[in-house]
VOPAGU-2260 file (C-alpha; in pm, 1 decimal, decimal comma):
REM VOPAGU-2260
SITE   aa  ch    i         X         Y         Z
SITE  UNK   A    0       0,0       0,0       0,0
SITE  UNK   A    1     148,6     337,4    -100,5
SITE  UNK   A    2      19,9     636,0     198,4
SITE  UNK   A    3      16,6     995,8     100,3
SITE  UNK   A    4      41,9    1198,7     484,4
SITE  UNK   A    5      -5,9    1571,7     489,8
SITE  UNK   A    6     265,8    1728,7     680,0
SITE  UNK   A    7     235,3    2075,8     588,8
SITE  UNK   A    8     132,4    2179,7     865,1
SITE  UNK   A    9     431,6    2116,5    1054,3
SITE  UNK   A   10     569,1    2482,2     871,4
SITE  UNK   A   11     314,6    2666,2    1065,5
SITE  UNK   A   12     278,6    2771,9    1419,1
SITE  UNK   A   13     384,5    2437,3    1627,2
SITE  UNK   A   14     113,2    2372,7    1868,1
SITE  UNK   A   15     -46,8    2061,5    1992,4
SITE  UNK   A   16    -267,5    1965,0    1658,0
SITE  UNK   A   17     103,4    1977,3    1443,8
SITE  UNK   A   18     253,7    1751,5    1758,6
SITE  UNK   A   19     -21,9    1485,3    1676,9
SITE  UNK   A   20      75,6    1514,1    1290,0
SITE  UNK   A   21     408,2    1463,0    1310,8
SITE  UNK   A   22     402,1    1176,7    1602,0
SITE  UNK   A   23     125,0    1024,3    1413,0
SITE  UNK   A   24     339,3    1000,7    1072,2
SITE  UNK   A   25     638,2     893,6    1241,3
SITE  UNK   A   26     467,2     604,6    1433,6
SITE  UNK   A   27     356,3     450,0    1090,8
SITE  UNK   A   28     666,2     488,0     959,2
SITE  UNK   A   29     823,5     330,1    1246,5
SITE  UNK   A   30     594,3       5,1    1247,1
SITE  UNK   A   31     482,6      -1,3     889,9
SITE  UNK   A   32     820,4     -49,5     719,8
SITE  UNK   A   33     688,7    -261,2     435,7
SITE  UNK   A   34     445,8      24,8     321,7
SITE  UNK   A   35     553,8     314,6      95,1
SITE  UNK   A   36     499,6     658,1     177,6
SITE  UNK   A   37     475,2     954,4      48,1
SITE  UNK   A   38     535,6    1263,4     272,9
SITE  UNK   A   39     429,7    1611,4     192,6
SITE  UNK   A   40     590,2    1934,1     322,1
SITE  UNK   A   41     575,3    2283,3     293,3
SITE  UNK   A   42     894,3    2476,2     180,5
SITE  UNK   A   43    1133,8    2212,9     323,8
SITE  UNK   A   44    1124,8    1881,5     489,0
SITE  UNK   A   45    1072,4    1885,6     812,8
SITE  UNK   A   46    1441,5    1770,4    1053,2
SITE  UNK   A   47    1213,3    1456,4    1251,3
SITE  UNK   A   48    1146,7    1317,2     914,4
SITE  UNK   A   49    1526,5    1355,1     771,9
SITE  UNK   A   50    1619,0     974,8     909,0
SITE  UNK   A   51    1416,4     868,5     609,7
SITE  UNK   A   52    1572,3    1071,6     361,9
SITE  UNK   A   53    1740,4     732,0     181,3
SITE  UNK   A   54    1474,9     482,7     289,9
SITE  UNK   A   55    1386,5     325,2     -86,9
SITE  UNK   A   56     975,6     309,6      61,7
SITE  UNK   A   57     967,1     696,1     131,3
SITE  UNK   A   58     907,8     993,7    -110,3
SITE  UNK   A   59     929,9    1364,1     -41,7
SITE  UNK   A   60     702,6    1619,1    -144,8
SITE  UNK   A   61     811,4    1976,8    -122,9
SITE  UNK   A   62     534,1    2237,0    -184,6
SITE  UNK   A   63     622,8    2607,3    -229,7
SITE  UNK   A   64     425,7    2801,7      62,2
SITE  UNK   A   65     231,3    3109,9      31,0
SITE  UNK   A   66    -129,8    3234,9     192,3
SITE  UNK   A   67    -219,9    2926,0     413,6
SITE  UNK   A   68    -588,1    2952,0     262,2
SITE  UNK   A   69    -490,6    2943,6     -83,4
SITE  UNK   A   70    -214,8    2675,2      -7,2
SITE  UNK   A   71    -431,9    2477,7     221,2
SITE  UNK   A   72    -715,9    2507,9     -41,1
SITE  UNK   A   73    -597,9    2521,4    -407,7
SITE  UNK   A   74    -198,4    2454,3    -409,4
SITE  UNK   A   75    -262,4    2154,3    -179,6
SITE  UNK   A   76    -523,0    1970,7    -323,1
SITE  UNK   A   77    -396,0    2063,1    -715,5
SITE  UNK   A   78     -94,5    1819,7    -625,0
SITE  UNK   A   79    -255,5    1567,3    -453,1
SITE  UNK   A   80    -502,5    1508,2    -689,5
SITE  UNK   A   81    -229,7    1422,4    -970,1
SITE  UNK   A   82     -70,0    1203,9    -716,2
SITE  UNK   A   83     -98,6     836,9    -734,0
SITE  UNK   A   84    -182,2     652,2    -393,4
SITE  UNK   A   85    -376,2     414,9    -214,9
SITE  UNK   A   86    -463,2     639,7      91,1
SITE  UNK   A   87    -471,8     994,0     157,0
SITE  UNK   A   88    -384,6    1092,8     536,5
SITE  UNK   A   89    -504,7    1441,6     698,5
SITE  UNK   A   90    -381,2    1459,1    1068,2
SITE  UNK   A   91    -402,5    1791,3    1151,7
SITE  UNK   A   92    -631,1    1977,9     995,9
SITE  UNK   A   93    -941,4    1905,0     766,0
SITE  UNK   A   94    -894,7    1788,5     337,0
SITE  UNK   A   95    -913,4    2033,7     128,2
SITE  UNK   A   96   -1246,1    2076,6     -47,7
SITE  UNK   A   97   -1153,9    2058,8    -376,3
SITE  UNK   A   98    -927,4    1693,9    -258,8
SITE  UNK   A   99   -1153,8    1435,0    -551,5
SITE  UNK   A  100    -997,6    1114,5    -410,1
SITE  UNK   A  101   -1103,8     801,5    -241,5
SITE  UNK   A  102   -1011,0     629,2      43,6
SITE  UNK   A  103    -916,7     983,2     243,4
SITE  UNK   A  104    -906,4     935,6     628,7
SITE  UNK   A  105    -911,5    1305,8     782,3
SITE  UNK   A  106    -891,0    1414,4    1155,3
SITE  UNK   A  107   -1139,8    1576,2    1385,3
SITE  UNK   A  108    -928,9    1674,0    1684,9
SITE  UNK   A  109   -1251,5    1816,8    1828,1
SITE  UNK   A  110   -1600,6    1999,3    1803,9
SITE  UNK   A  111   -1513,8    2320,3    1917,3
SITE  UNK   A  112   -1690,4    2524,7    1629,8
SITE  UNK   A  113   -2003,8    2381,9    1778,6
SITE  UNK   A  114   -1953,1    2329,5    2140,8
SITE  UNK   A  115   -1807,6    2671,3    2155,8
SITE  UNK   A  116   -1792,5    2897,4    1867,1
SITE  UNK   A  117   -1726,1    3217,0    2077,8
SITE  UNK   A  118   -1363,9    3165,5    2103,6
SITE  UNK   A  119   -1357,8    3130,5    1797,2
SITE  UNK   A  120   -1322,0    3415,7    1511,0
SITE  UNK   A  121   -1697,1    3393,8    1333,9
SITE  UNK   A  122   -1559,1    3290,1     973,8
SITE  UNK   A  123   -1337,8    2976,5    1124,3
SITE  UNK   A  124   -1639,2    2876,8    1270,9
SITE  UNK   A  125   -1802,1    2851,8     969,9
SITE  UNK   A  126   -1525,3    2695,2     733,2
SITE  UNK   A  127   -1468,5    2409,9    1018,2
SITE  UNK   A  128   -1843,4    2386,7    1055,8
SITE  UNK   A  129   -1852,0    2319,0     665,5
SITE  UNK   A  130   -1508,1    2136,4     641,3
SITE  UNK   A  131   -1602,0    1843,3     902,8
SITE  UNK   A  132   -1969,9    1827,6     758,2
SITE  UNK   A  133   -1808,9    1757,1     426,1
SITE  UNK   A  134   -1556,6    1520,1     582,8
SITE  UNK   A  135   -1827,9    1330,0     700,1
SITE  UNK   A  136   -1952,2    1257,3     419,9
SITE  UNK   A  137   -1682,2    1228,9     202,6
SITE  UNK   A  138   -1431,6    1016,2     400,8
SITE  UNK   A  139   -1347,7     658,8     443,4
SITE  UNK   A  140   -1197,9     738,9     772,5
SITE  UNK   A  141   -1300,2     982,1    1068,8
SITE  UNK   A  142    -951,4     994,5    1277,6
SITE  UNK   A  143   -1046,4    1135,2    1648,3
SITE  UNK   A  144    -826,2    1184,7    1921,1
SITE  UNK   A  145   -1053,5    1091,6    2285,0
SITE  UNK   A  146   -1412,2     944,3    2402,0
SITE  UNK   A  147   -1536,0    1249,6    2431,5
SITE  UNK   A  148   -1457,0    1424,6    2085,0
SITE  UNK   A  149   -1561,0    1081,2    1917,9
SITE  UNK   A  150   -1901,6    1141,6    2109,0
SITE  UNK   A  151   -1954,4    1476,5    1991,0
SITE  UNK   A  152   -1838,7    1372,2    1645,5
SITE  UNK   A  153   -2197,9    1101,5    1652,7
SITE  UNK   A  154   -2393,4    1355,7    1816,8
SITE  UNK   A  155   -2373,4    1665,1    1564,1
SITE  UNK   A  156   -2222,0    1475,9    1250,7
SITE  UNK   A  157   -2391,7    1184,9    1295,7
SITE  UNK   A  158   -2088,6     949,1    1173,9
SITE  UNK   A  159   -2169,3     605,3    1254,2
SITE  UNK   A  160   -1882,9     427,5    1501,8
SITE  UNK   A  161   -1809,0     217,1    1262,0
SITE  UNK   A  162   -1602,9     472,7    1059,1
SITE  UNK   A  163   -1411,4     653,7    1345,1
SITE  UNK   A  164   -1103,0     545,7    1489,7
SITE  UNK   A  165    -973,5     636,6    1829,9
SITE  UNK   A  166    -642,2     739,7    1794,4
SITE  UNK   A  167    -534,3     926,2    2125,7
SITE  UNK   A  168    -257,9    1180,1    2132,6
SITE  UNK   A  169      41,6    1102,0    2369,3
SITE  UNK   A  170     350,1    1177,7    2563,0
SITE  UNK   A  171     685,4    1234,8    2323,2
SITE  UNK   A  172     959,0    1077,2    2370,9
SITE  UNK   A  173    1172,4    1414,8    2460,0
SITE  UNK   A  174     916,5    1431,4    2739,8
SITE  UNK   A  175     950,7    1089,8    2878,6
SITE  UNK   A  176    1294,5    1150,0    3099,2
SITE  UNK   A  177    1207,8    1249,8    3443,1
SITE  UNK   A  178    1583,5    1348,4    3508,2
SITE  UNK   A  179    1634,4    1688,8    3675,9
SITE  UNK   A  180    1746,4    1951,9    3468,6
SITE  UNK   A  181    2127,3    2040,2    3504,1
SITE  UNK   A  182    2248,9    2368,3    3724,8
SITE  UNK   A  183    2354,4    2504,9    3403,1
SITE  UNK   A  184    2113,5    2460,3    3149,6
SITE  UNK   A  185    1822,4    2541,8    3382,3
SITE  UNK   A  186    2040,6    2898,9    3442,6
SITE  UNK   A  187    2035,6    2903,0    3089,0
SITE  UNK   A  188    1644,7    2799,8    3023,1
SITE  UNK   A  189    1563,6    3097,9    3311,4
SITE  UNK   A  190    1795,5    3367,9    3082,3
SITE  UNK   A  191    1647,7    3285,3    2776,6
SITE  UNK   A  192    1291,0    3261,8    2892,6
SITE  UNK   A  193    1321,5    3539,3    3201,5
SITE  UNK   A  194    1195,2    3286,4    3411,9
SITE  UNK   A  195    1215,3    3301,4    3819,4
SITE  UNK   A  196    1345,1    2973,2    4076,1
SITE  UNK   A  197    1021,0    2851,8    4082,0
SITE  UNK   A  198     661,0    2913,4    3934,6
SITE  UNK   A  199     315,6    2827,3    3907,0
SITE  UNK   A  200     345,9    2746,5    3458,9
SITE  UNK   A  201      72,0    2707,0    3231,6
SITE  UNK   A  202     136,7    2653,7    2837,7
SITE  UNK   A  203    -102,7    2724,2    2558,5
SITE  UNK   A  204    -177,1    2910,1    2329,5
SITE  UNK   A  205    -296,2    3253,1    2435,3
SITE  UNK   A  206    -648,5    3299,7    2335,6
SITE  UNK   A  207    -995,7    3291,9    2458,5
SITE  UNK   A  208   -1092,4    2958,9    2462,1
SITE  UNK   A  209    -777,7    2842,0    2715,4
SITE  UNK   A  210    -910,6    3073,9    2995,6
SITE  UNK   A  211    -597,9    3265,8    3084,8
SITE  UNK   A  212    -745,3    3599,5    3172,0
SITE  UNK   A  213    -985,3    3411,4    3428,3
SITE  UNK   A  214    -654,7    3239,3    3545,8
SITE  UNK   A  215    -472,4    3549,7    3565,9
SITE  UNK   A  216    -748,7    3719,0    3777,3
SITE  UNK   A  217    -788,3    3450,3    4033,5
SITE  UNK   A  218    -412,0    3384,9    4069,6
SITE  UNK   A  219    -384,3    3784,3    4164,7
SITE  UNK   A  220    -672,6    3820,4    4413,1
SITE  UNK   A  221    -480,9    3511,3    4561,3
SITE  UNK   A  222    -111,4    3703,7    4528,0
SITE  UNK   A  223    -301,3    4016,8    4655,8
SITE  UNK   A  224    -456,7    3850,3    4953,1
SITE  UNK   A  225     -69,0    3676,8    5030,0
SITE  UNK   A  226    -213,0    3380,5    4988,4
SITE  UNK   A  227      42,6    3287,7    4684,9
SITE  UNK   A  228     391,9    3468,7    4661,4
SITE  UNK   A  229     489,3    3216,6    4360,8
SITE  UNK   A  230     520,7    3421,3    4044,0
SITE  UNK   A  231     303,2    3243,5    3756,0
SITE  UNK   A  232     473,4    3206,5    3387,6
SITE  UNK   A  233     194,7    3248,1    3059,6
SITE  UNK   A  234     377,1    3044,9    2816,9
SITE  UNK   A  235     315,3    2990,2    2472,7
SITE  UNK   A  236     274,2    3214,1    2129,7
SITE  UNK   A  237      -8,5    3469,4    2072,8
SITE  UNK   A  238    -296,8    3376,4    1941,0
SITE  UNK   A  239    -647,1    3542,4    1894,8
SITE  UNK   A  240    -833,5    3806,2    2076,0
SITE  UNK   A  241    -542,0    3839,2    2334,4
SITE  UNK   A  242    -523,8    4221,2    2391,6
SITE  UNK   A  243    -739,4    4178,9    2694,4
SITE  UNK   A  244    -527,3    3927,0    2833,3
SITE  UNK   A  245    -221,2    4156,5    2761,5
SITE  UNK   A  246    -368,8    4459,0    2845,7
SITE  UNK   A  247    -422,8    4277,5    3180,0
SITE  UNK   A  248     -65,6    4194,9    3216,7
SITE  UNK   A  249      65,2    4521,9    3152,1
SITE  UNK   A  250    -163,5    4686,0    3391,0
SITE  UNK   A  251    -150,3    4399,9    3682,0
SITE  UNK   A  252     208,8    4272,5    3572,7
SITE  UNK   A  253     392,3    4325,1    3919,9
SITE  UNK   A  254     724,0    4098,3    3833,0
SITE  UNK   A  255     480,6    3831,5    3943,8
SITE  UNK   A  256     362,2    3733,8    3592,5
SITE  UNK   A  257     620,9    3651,4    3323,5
SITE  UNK   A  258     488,5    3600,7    2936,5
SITE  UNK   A  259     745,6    3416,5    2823,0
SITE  UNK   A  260     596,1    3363,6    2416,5
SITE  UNK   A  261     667,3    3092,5    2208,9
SITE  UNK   A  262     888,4    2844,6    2373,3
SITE  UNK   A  263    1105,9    2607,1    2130,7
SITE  UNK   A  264    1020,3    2247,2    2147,8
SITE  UNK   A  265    1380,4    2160,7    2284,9
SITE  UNK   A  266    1298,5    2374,5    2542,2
SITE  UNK   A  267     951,7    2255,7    2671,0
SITE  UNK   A  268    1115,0    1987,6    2910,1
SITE  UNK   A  269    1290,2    2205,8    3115,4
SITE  UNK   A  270    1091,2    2451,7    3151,9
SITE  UNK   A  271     802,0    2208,3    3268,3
SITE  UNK   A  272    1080,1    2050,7    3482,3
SITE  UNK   A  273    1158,3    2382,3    3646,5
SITE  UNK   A  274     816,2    2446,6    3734,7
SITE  UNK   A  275     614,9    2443,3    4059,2
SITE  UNK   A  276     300,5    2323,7    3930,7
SITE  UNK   A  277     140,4    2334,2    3534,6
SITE  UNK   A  278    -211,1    2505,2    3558,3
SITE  UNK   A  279    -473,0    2446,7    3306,2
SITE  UNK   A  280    -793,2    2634,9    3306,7
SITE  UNK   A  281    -870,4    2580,6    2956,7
SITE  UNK   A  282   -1267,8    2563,8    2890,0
SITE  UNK   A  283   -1271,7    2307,1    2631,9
SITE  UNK   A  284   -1011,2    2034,7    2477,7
SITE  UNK   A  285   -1000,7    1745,9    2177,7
SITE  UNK   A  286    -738,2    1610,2    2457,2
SITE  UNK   A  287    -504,9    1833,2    2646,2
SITE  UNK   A  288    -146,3    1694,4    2598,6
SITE  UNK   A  289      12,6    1990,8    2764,7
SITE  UNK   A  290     -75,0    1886,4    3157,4
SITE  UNK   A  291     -25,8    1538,2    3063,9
SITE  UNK   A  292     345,6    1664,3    2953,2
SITE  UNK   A  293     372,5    1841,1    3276,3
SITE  UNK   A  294     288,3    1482,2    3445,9
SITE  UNK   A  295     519,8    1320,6    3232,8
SITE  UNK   A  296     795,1    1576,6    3385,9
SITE  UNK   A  297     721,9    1489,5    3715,4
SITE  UNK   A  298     521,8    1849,0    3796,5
SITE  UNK   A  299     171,6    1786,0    3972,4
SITE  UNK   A  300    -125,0    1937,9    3786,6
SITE  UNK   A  301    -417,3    2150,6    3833,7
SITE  UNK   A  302    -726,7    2143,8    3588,9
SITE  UNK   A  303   -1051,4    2254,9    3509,5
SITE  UNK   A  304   -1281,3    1950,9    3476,5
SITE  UNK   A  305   -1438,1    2067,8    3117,2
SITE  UNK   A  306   -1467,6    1799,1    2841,5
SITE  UNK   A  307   -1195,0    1570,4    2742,7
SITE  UNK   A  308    -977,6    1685,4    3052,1
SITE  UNK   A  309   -1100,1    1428,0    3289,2
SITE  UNK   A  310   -1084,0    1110,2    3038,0
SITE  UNK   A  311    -761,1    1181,1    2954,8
SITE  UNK   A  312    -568,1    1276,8    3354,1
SITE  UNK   A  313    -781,3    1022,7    3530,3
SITE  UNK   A  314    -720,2    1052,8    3878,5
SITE  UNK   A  315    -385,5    1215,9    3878,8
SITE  UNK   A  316    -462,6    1603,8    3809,4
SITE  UNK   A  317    -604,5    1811,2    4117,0
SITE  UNK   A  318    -944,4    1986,4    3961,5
SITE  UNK   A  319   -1140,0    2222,7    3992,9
SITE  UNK   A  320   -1513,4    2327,8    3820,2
SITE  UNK   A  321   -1456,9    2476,2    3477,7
SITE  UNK   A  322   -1473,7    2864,6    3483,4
SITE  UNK   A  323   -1601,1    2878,2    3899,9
SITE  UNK   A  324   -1329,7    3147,9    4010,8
SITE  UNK   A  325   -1375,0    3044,1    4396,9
SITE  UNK   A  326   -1316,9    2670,3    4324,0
SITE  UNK   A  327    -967,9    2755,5    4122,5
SITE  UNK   A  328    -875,3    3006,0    4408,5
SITE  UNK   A  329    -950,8    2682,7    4660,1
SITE  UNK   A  330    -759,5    2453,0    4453,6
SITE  UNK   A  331    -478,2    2693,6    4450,5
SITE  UNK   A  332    -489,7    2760,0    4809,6
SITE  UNK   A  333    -512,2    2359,2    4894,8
SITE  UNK   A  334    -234,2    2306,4    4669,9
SITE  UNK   A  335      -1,2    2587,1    4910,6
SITE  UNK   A  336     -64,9    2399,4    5181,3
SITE  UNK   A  337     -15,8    2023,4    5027,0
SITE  UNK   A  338     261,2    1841,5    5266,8
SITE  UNK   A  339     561,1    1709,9    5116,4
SITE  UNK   A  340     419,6    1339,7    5139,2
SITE  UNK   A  341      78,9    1418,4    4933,3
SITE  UNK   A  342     281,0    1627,8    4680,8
SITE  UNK   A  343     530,5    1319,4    4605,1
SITE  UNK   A  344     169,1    1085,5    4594,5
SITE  UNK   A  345      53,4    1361,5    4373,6
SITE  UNK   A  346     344,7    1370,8    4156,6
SITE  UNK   A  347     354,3     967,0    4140,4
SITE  UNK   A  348      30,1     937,5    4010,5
SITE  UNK   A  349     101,5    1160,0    3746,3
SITE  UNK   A  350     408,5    1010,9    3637,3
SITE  UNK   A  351     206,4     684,0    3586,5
SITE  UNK   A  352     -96,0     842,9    3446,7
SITE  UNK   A  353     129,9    1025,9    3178,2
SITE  UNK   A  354     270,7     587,2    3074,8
SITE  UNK   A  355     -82,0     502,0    2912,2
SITE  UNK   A  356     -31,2     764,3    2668,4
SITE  UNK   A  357     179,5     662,0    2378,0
SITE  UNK   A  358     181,4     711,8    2034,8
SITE  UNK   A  359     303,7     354,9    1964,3
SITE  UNK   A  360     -45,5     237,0    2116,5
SITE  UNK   A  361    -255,0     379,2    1855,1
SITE  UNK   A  362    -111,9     141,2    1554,1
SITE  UNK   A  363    -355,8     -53,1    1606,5
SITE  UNK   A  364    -646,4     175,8    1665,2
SITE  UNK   A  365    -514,2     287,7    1365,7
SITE  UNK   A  366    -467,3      -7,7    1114,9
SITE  UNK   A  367    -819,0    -126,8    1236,9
């Protein structure tokens, strides 16, 4: 079987959906050695995928970039449709429209332009809105990445189980050594990124939908109150609608709250490692791989309890009720006054939580 994957993404912004590509691709590659490929990138090949550069059963496919619509929706499809292959893979975001092949297996990380379109800029609700209807009905596959986004899927697109597969994201293997970080490159991860000894972290990208200007509020009237003296570090690039969020920084921003932006991938250990505690207030998730990173580090978590969080940290994330200010401030507050002997339970659980999730495990989910 020859496989054309879609990696173009993985020239964009990097953020969890372009993770799940490029994990996803290399995991086939990895166990399905007797099955040609064909990769395709944007502008240049992408370094994870370089050990294949000789393999005789793998092709690459460089596409010149330009305006991601007219890329995503005319340069895109225009080669793919002269290429010859068995299967057609779409792991981060949804085939193009104008894509005429069979056997295309797309990816609904989750239902967000339905379940909640206000953090969301109105005409991206509409083109996912119309890009997953069409995907229903167009491809072989539905690729989803947790219980609860393959529920959703049923409920609004009403794809039948029978043509979704369960393919959950999981822990890389840069994030899978619990060592501690050495005296001088944590010096030199705290330069780069202005960070503090220790700090409350959270990681995402900044926009409405992950919450941070609720977070940021509570964690003041905490600071305010003395309840919490540990400064808290906004990591991650900018994303829409954050002027409020930044506006709220700049006017609040004491030297107790550190934007840090983007933070490279060879980075994202560390700074996890250095951390107090990963906080994670988003309002809805697909998955959530960032506090599940943070586990994988050995850094205890809390976690709003909204939609795929739960499934996906078990019983090894501290929670609280999704958007209830009082309840985060609690959590918060409980977590100051955790004893050394709960934390290392905490931490534990978390560690062995953050082992189910694997990106070898979903072969099979996969190939089924």
């Amino acid at each position: 079987m020859r496989t054309a994957i879609d990696l173009t993404a993985l020239a964009d912004n990097f953020s969890g959906i372009e993770r799940y590509a490029l994990n996803m691709a290399r995991m086939l590659l990895e166990n399905n050695k007797n099955d040609a490929y064909d990769l395709i990138f944007k502008d240049s090949v992408h370094p994870d995928f370089l050990p294949w550069k000789d393999s005789k059963n793998v092709r690459f496919h460089i596409l010149k970039g330009c305006s991601k619509l007219f890329f995503n929706q005319w340069r895109l499809p225009c080669f793919l449709n002269r290429l010859p292959a068995d299967r057609f893979l779409f792991f981060a975001f949804p085939m193009p429209v104008l894509l005429h092949k069979k056997h295309v297996w797309g990816t609904i990380h989750d239902m967000g332009c339905w379940d909640c379109p206000e953090t969301m800029k109105r005409q991206m609700v509409w083109y996912f809105r119309l890009s997953y209807r069409r995907m229903a009905r167009k491809a072989e596959r539905i690729i989803t990445i947790s219980q609860f986004s393959k529920n959703r899927i049923r409920e609004i697109l009403g794809v039948p189980d029978e043509k979704m597969i369960l393919a959950y994201c999981g822990v890389s293997d840069n994030f899978r050594a619990r060592a501690e970080v050495p005296p001088e490159y944590a010096a030199e991860i705290r330069a780069k990124y202005h960070l503090p000894d220790t700090y409350y972290l959270c990681l995402s990208t900044l926009e409405p939908r992950k919450n941070l200007l609720f977070l940021l509020r509570a964690y003041l009237e905490l600071h305010r109150a003395g309840v919490i003296q540990t400064p808290l570090v906004l990591a991650g690039r900018k994303g829409w609608k954050v002027d409020e969020l930044l506006q709220s920084l700049d006017a609040e921003r004491t030297g107790r709250v550190i934007a840090t932006g983007f933070v490279d991938d060879r980075d994202l250990p560390a700074v996890y490692r250095l951390a107090k505690c990963f906080l994670f207030p988003s309002l809805y998730e697909g998955f959530g791989i960032p506090p599940l990173e943070a586990m994988a580090q050995g850094v205890p978590v809390i976690s709003s309890d909204s939609s795929s969080l739960p499934e996906v940290l078990g019983d090894a994330a501290i929670y609280f009720h999704s958007n209830d200010a009082a309840d985060l401030k609690k959590a918060l507050a409980d977590f100051e006054r955790m004893g050394q002997s709960d934390l290392n339970a905490q931490i534990e659980r978390g560690f062995l939580r953050s082992r189910k999730f694997y990106y070898a495990m979903s072969r099979k989910e996969f190939e089924e």
